[in-house]
Structure formats: C-alpha cells, structure tokens
C-alpha positions as CSV (number, residue, x, y, z in Angstrom):
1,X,0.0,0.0,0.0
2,X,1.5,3.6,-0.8
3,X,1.7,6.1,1.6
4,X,1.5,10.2,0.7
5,X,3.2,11.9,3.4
6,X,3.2,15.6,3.3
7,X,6.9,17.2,5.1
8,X,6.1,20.7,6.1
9,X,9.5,22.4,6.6
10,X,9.6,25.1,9.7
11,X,11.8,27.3,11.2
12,X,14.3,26.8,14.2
13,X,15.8,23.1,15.0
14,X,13.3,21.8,12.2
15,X,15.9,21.0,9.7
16,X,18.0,19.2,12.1
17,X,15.1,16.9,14.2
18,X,13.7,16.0,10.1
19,X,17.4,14.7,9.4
20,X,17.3,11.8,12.2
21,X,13.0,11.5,11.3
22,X,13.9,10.9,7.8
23,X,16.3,8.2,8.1
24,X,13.2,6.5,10.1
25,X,11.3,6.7,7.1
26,X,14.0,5.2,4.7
27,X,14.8,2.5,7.2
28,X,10.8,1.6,7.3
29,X,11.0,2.1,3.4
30,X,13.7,-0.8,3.5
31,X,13.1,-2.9,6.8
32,X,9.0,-3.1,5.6
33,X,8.7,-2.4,2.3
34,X,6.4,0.2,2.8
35,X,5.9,2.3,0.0
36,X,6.3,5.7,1.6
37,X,5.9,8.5,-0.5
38,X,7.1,12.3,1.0
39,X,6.4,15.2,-0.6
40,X,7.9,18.6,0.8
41,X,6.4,21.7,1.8
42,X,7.2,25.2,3.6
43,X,5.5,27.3,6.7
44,X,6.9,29.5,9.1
45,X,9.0,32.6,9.4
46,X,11.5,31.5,6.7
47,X,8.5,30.9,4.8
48,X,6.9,34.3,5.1
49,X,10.4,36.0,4.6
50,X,10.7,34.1,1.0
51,X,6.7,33.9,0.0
52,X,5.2,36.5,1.8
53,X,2.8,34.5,3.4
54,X,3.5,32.0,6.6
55,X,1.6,29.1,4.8
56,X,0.5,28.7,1.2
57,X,-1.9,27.6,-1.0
58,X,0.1,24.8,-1.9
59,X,1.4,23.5,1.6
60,X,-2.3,23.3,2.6
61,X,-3.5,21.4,-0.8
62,X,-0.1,19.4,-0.1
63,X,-1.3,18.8,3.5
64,X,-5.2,17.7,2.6
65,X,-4.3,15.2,-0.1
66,X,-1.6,13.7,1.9
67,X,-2.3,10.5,4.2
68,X,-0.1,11.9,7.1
69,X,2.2,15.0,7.7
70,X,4.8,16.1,9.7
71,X,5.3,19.7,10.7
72,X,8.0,20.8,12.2
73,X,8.2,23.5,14.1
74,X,8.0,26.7,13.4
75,X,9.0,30.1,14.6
76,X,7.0,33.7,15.6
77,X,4.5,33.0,13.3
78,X,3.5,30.1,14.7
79,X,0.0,31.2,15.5
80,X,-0.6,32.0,11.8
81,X,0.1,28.2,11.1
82,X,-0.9,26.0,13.8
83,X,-4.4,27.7,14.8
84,X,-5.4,27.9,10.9
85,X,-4.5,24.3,10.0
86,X,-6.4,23.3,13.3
87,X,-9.3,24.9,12.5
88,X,-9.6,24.4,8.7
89,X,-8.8,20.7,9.5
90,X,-11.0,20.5,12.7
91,X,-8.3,18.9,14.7
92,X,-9.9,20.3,18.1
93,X,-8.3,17.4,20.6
94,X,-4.8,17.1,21.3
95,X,-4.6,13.2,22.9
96,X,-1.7,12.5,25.2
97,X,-1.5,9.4,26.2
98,X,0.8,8.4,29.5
99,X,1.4,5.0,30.4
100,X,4.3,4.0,32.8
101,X,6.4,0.5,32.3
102,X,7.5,-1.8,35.4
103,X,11.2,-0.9,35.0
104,X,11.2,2.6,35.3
105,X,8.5,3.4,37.3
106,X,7.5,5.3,40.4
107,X,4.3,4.7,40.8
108,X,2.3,1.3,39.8
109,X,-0.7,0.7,36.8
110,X,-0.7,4.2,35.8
111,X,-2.6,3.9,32.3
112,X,-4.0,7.4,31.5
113,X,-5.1,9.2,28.9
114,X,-5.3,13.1,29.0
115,X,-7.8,14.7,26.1
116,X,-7.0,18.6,25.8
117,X,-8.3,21.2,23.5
118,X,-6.1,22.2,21.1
C-alpha cells in the first residue's frame, strides 16, 4: 500500500530533528517495504520571509491530499500556522497518552489518557 506523506518544513531546529525522522522513514522504506511516498512543503517565518505569506496555498493542498504529515516546528508565526490548520482541518483534541512500564516506574498501573483542547 503507498503512503502520501506531506513534510512541512519550519523554522528553528526543524531541519535538524527531520534529518534523524527521515532516516526512520528510509529505514521503514527498506526494513517493511512500505511504500512511503514524502512530498515537501514550507511554513513559518522563513517561509513568510521568501513567500510572503506564513503558509500557502500549496502546503495546505499538499497537507489535505496527503495520508499523514509532519510539521515541524515553526517560529513567531507560529499562531498563523498552527491555529489555521487546526481549524480548517478541525483537529480540536490534542490526545496525550501516558502510560508508565515496570522498570522505570514510580508509581504502579498508571494507564491514563489526557484529552486537551487544542
């Protein structure tokens, strides 16, 4: 099965964090034979600087086709990209799982699951 991931590049450590996410990708590419498919897009300041606007057009269209995407962080104009893809994709729950493991824990059969509003 192919998968269309959309790679939204940001501002800051962006660059470097996608470097080590990316080699996941190829080593799932290899390891599973999945068909992964990334296409690359741009928001953020550096993105405003060269464009004029802090997210296109085209990383949006990019971003609804796509199966998954990865954005990486981005810098003062953050608002301008995170609240508008939430809203136009009505992602209004941020899910944050927390589960600890026998070895490392402090406490015992803590399973929990925090639901916040993005």
């Amino acid at each position: 099965m192919k998968y269309n991931i959309a790679w939204v590049h940001g501002d800051g450590i962006g660059p470097e964090i996608s470097k080590a996410a990316l080699k996941i990708l190829d080593t799932l590419r290899e390891k599973r034979a999945l068909d992964l498919r990334v296409s690359f897009y741009h928001a953020g300041d550096h993105c405003k600087s060269s464009f004029g606007v802090p997210l296109p057009d085209a990383t949006i269209d990019g971003i609804r086709q796509a199966d998954a995407t990865v954005k990486e962080p981005v810098g003062e104009s953050a608002a301008d990209v995170i609240v508008r893809l939430r809203r136009m994709l009505d992602l209004y729950a941020n899910i944050r799982p927390a589960k600890n493991y026998e070895k490392h824990a402090y406490f015992n059969d803590i399973d929990l699951i925090i639901v916040r509003e993005n």
